[in-house]
TORMIVEX-702293 format. One line per 3 residues: number of its first residue (from 1); for each residue x, y, z of N, C-alpha, C, O, CB. Coordinates in steps of 0.05 Angstrom, whole numbers. Glycine has a CB too. Example, Ala and Ser with C-alpha at 12.3 -4.5 7.8 and 13.67 -1.06 7.14 Angstrom:
<sites>
1) 264/-114/156/246/-90/156/264/-66/156/285/-66/169/226/-89/181 | 257/-45/142/273/-21/143/258/1/157/268/23/161/282/-12/114 .
</sites>
This chain:
<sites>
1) -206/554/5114/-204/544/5142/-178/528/5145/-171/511/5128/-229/527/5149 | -165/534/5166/-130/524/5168/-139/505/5191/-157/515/5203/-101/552/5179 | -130/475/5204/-132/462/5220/-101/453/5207/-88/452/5186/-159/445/5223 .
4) -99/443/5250/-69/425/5253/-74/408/5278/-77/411/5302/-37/446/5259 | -72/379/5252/-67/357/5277/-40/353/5277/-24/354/5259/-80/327/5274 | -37/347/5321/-14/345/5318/-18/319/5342/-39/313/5353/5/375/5320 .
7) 0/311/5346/8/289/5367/41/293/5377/59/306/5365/3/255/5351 | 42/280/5398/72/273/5414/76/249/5424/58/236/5434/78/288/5438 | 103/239/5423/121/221/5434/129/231/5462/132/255/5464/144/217/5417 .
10) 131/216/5481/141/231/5497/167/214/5512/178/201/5495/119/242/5514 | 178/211/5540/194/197/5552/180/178/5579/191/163/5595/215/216/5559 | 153/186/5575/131/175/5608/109/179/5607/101/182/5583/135/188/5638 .
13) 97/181/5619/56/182/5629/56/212/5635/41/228/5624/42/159/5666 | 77/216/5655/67/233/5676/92/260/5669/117/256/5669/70/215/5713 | 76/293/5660/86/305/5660/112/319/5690/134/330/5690/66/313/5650 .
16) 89/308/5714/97/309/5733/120/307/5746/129/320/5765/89/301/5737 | 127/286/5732/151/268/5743/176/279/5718/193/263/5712/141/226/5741 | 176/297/5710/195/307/5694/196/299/5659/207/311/5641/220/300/5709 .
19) 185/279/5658/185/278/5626/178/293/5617/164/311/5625/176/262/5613 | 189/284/5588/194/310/5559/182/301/5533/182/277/5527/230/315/5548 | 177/312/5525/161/307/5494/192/301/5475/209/318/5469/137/344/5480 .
22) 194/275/5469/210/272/5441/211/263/5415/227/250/5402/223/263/5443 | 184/275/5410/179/265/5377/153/293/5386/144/296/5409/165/217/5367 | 145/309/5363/130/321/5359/120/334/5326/133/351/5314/136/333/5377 .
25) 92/319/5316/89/332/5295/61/341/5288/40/335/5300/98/317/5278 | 63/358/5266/34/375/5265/34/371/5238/55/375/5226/30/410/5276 | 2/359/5219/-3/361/5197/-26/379/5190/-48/380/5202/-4/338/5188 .
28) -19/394/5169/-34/409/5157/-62/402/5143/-62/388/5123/-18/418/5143 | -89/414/5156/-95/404/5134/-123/434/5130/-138/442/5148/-105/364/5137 | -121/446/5103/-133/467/5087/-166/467/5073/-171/466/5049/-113/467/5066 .
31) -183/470/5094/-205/471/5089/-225/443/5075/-243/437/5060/-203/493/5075 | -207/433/5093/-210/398/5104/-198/383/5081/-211/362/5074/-247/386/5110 | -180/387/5069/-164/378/5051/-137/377/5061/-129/397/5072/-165/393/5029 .
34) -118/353/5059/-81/355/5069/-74/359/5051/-78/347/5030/-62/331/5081 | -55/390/5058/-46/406/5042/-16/388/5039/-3/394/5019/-46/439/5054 | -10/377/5048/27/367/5049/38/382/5064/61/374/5071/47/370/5021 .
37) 31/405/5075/53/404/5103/50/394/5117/29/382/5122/61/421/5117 | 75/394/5134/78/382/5163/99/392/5175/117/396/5159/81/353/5164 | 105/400/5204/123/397/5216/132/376/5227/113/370/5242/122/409/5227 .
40) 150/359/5229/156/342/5248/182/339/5251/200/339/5234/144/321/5246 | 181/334/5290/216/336/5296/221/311/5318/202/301/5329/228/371/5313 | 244/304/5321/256/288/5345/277/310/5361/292/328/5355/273/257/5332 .
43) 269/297/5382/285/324/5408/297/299/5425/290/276/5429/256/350/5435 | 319/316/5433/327/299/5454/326/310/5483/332/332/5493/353/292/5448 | 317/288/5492/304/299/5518/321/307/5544/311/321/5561/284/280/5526 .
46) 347/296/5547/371/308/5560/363/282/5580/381/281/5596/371/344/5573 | 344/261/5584/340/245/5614/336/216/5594/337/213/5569/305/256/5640 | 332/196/5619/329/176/5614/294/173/5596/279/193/5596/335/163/5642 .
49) 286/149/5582/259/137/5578/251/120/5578/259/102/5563/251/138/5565 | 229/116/5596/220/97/5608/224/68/5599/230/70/5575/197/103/5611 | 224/51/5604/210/25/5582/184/27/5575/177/36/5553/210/-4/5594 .
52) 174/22/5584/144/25/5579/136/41/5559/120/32/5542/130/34/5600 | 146/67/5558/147/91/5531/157/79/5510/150/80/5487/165/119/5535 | 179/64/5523/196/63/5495/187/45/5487/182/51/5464/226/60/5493 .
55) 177/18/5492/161/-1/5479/140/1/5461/132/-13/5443/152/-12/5494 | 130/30/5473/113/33/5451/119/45/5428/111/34/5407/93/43/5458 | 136/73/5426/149/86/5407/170/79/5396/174/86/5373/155/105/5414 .
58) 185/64/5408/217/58/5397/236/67/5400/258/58/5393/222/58/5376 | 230/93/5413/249/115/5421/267/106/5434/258/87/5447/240/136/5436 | 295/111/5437/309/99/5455/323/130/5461/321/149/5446/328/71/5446 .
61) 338/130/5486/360/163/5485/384/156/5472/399/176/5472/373/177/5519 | 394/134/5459/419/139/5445/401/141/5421/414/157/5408/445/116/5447 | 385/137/5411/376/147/5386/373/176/5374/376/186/5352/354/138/5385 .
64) 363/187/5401/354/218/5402/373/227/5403/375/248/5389/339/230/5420 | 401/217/5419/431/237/5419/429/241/5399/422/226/5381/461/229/5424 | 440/283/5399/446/298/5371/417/314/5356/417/333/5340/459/273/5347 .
67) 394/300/5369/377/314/5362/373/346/5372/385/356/5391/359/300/5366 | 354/358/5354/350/386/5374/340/383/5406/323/367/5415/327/405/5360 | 354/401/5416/333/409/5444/301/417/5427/297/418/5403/349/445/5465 .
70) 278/422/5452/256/424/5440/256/462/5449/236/476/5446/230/398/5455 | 282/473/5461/277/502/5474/294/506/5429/281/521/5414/306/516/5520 | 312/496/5420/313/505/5392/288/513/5375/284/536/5368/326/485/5378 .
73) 277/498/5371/253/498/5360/216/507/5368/195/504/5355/257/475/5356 | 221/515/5383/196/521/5405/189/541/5388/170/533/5374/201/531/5440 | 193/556/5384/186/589/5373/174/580/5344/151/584/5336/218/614/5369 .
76) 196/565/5330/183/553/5307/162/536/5301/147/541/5282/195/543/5299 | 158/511/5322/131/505/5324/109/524/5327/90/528/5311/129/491/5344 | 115/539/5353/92/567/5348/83/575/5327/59/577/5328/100/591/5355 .
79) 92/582/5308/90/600/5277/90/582/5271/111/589/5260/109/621/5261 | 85/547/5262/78/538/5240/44/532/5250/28/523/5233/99/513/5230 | 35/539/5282/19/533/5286/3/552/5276/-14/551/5259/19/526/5305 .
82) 10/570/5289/-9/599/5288/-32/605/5299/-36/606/5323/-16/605/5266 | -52/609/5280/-80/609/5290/-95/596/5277/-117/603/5269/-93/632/5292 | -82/571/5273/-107/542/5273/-115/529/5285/-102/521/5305/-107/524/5263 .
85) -142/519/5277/-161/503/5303/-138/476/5307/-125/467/5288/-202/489/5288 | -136/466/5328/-109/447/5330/-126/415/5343/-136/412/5366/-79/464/5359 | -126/398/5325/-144/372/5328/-121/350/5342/-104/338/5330/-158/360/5293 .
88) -125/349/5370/-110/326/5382/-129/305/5398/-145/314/5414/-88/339/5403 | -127/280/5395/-130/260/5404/-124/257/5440/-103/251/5451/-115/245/5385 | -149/264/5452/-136/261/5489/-114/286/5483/-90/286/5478/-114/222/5501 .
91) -135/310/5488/-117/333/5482/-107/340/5515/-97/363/5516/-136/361/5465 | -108/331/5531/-99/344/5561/-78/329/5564/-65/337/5582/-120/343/5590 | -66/302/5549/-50/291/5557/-19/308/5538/3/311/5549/-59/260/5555 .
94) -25/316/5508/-15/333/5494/-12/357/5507/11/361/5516/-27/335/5474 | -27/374/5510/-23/399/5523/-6/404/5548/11/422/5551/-45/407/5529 | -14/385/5566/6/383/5589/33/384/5584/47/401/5595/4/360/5602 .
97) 39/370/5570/74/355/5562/79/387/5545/101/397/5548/76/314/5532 | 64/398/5532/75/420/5521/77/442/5532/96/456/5527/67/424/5503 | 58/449/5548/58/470/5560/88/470/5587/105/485/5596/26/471/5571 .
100) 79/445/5588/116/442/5611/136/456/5596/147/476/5605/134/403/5616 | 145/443/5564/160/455/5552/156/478/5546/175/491/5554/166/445/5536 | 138/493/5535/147/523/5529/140/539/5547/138/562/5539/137/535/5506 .
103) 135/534/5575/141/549/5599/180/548/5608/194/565/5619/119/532/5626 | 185/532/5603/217/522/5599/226/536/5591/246/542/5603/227/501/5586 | 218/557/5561/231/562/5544/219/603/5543/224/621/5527/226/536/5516 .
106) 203/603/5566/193/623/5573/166/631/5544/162/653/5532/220/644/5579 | 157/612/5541/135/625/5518/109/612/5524/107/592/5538/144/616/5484 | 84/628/5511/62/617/5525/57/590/5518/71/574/5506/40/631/5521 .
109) 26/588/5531/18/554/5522/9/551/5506/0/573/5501/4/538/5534 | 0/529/5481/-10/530/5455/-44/545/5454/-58/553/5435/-7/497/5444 | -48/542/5477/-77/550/5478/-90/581/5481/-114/586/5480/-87/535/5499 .
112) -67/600/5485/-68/628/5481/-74/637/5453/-87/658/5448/-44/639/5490 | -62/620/5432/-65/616/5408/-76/613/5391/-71/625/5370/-60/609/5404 | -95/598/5392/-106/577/5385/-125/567/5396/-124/570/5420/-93/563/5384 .
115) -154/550/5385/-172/538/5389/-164/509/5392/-162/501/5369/-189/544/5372 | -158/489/5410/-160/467/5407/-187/446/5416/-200/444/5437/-139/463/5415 | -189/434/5393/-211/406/5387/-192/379/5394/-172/367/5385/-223/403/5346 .
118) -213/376/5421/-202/345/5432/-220/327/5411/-244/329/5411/-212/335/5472 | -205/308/5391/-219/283/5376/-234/266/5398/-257/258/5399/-196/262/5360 | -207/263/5419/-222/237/5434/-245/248/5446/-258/227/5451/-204/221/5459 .
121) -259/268/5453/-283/287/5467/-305/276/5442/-322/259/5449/-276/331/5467 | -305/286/5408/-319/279/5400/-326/260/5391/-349/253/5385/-320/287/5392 | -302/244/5390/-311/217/5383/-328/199/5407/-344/180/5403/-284/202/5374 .
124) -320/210/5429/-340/193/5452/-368/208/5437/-380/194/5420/-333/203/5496 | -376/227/5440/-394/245/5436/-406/238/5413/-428/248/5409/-386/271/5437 | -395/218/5389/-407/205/5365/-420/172/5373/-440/158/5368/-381/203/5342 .
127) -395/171/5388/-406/129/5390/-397/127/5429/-377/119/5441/-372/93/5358 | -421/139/5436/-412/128/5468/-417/103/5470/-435/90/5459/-427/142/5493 | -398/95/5487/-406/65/5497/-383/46/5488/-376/26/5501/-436/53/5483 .
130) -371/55/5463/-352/39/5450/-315/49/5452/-305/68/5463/-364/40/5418 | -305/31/5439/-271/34/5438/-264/61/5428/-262/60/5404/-256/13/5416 | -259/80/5435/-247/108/5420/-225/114/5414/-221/137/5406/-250/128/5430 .
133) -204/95/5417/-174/95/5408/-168/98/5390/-184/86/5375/-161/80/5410 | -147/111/5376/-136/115/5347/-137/98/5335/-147/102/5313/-114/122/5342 | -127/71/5341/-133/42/5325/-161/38/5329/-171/33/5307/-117/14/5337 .
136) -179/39/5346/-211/38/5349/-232/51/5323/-251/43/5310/-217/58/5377 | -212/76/5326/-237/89/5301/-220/84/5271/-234/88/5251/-244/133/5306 | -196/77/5268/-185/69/5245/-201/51/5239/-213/57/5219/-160/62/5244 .
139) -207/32/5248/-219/7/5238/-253/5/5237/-266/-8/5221/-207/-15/5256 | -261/21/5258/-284/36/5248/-301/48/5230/-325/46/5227/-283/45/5253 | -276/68/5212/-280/79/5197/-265/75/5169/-264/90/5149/-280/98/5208 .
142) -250/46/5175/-245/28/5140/-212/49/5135/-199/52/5114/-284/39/5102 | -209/59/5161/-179/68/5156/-152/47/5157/-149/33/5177/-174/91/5178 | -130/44/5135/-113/26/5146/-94/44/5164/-87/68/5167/-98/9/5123 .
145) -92/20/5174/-65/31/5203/-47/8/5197/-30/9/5214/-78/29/5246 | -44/-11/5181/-40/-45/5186/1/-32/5191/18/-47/5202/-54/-77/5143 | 8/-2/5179/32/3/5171/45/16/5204/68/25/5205/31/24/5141 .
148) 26/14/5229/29/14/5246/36/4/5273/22/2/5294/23/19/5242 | 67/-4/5266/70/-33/5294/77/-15/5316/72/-19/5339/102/-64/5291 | 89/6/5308/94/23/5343/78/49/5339/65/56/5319/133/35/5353 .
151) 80/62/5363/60/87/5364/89/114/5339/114/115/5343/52/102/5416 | 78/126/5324/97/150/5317/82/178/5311/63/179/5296/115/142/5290 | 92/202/5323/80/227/5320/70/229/5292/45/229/5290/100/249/5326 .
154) 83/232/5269/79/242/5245/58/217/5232/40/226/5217/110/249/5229 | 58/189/5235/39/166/5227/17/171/5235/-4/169/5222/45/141/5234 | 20/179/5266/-5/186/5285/-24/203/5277/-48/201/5274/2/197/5309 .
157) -1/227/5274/-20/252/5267/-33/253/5236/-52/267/5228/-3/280/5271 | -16/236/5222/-37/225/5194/-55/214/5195/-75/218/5182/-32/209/5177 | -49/196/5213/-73/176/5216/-104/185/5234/-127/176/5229/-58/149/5231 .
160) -99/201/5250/-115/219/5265/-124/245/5239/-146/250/5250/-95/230/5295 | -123/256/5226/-127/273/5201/-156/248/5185/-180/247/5181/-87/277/5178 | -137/236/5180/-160/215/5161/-193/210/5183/-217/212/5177/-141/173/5156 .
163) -178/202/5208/-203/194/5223/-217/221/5219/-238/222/5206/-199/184/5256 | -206/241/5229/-222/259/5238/-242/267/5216/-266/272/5222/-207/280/5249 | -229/269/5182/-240/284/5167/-267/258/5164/-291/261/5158/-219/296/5139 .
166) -255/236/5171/-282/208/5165/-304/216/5184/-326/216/5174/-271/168/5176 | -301/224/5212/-317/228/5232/-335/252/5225/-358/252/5233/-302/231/5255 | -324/275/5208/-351/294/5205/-356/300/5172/-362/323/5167/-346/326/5223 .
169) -355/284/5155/-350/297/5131/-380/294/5123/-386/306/5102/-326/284/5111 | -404/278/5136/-421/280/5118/-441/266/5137/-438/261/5161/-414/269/5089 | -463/260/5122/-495/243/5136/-494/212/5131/-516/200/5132/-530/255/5118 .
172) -476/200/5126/-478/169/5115/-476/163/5153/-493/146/5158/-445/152/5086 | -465/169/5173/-465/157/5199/-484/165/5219/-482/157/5242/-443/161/5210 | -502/180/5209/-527/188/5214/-538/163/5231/-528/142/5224/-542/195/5187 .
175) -558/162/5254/-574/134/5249/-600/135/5255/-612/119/5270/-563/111/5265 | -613/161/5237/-634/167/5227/-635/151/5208/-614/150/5196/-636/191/5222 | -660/132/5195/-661/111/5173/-678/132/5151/-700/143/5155/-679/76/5184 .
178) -653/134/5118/-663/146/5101/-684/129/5085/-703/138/5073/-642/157/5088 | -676/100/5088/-688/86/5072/-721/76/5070/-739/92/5075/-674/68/5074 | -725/54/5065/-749/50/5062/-756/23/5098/-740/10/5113/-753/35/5021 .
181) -782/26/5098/-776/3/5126/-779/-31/5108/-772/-40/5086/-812/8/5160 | -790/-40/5127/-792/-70/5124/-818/-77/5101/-819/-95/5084/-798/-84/5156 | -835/-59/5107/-861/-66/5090/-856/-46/5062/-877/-36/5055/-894/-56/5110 .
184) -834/-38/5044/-821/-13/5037/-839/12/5035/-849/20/5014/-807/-17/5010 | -843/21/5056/-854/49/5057/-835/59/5058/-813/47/5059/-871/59/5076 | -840/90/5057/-824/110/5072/-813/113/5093/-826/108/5114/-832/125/5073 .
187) -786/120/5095/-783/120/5133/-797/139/5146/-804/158/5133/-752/126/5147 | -806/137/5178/-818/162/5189/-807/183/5185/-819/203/5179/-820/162/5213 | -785/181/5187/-768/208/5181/-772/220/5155/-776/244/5154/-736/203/5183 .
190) -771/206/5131/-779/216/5113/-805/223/5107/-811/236/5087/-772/207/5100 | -821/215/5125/-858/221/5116/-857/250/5138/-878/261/5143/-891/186/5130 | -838/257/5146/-844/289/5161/-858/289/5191/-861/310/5204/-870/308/5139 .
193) -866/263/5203/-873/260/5226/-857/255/5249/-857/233/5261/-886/247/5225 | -842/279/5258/-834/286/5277/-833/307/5293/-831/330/5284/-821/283/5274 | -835/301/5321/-808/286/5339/-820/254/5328/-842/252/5317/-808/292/5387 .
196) -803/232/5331/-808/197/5338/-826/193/5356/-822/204/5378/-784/180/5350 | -851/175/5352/-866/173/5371/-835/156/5394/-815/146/5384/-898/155/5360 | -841/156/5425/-825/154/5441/-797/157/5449/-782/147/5466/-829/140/5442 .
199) -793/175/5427/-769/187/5428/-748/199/5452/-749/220/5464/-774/203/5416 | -735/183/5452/-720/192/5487/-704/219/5484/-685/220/5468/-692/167/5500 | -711/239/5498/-699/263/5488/-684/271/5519/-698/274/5539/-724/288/5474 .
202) -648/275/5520/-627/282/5529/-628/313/5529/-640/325/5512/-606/271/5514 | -617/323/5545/-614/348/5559/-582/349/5553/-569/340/5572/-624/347/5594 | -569/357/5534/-543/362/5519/-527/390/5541/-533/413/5545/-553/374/5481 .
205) -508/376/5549/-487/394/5560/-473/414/5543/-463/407/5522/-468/377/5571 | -471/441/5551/-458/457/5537/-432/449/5510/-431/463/5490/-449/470/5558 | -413/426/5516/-401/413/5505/-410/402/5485/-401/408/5463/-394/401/5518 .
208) -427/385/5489/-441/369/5473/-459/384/5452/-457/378/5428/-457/351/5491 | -476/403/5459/-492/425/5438/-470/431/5427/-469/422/5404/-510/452/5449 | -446/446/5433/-436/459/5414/-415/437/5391/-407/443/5368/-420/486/5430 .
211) -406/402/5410/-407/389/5382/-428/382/5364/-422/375/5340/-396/368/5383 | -447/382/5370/-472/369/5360/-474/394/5333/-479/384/5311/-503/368/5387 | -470/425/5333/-470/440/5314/-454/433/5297/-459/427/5274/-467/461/5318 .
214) -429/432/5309/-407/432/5295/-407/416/5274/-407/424/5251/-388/428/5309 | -409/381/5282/-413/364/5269/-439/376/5238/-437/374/5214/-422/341/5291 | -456/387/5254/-476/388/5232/-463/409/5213/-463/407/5188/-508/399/5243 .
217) -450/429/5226/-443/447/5203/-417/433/5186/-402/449/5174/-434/479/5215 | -414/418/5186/-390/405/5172/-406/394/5155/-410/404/5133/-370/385/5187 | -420/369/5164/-439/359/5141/-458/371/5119/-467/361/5098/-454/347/5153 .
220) -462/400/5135/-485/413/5116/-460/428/5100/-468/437/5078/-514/439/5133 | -443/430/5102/-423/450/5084/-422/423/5063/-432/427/5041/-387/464/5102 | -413/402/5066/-399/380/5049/-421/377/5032/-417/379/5007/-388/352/5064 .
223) -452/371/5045/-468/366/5032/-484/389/5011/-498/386/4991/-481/354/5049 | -474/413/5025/-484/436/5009/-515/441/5015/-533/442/4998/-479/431/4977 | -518/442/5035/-556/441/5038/-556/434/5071/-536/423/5080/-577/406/5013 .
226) -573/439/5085/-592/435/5113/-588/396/5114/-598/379/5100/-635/450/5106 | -570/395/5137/-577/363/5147/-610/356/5145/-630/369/5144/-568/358/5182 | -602/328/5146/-644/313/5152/-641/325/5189/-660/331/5203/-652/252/5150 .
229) -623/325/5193/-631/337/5226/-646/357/5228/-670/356/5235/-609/348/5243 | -633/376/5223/-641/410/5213/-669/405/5203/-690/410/5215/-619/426/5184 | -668/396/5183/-700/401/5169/-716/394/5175/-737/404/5166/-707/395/5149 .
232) -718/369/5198/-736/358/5216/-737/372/5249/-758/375/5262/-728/326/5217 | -717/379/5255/-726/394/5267/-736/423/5264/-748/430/5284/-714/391/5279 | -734/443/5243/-751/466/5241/-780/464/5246/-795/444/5249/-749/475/5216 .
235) -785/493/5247/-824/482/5249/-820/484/5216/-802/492/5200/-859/512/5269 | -849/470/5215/-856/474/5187/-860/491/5170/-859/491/5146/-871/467/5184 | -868/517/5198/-870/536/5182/-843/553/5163/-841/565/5142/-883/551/5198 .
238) -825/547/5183/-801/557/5175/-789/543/5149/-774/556/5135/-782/554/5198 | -797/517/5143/-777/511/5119/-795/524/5091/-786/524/5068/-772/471/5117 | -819/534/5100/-840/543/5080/-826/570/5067/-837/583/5050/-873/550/5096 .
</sites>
């Protein structure tokens, strides 16, 4: 299984208003392992950038003078992408900025290609209610970022790789209780009596069912065996 996170720098907010992607990188990572590739490039964007952008990135346009255009390299990003599932963080704000460019450059959009997985989609879809930002789930999930004072494509998209593989690799974030309760019995869950007495049961949007698999099939691959989800929910007769 081939996955590529990737992230962008750009010159503004708003594709709209003419900004350009100038920092763009994609890390590899090989059946949920980082293989060591990566692409990553700085473009120069031919216009001004904002402050506000640049405050956060560092980017400045005399920095970028001399870099490639992003119409050099377009074709090449394509082919290092290929046909991998492509894991971006607030993937409509990525896609936008790209698809501007390789319509520019007369080539399709990354998504003819390719499957892309919005992080920020599942990660709401793991912990609603809470912070879902790249620094949010770093610290969440015991990732350092501390080597992060400005936003950068290639840091980003490392650092987004780690979260992501933290977010589905297994059943420890479960919050089904494996353990024993207060009086140390068994948990309900482990004595086989389910559904939960008063169990609030959600009506899952197409979206949501198909992360809710996903997640599980990640975990049951890592773990090598049927989640406690799975096995509690079968009938009984079926696990017989």
């Amino acid at each position: 299984m081939r996955q590529v996170v990737l992230d962008t720098e750009t010159t503004g907010l708003s594709v709209a208003d003419g900004h350009r992607v100038i920092e763009l990188a994609c890390v590899e990572l090989i059946n949920r392992q980082a293989s060591g590739r990566h692409w990553h490039y700085y473009f120069d964007p031919e216009r001004d950038i904002d402050e506000g952008a640049q405050a956060v990135h560092g980017l400045s346009r005399e920095r970028l003078e001399g870099e490639p255009k992003f119409a050099d390299l377009a074709a090449d990003f394509l082919d290092f992408v290929g046909d991998a599932e492509v894991l971006i963080h607030n993937a409509a704000f990525d896609l936008g900025f790209l698809k501007a460019e390789l319509t520019r450059v007369g080539l399709p959009e990354l998504t003819r290609q390719c499957q892309v997985t919005d992080t920020l989609l599942l990660a709401r879809a793991l912990h609603p209610g809470k912070r879902n930002s790249l620094d949010a789930l770093c610290e969440r999930y015991g990732i350092s970022n501390a080597h992060r004072s400005l936003h950068g494509a290639l840091l980003d998209a490392r650092l987004l790789a780690d979260v992501y593989l933290a977010m589905t690799r297994g059943q420890e974030s479960l919050e089904i209780s494996l353990g024993l309760d207060a009086r140390g019995q068994a948990s309900v869950a482990e004595q086989g009596q389910w559904p939960l007495a008063n169990l609030k049961q959600i009506k899952l949007t197409a979206f949501q069912q198909t992360t809710h698999e996903a997640y599980h099939a990640a975990m049951e691959k890592d773990a090598r065996g049927p989640s406690l989800w799975r096995r509690l929910s079968q009938p009984a007769s079926a696990q017989e």
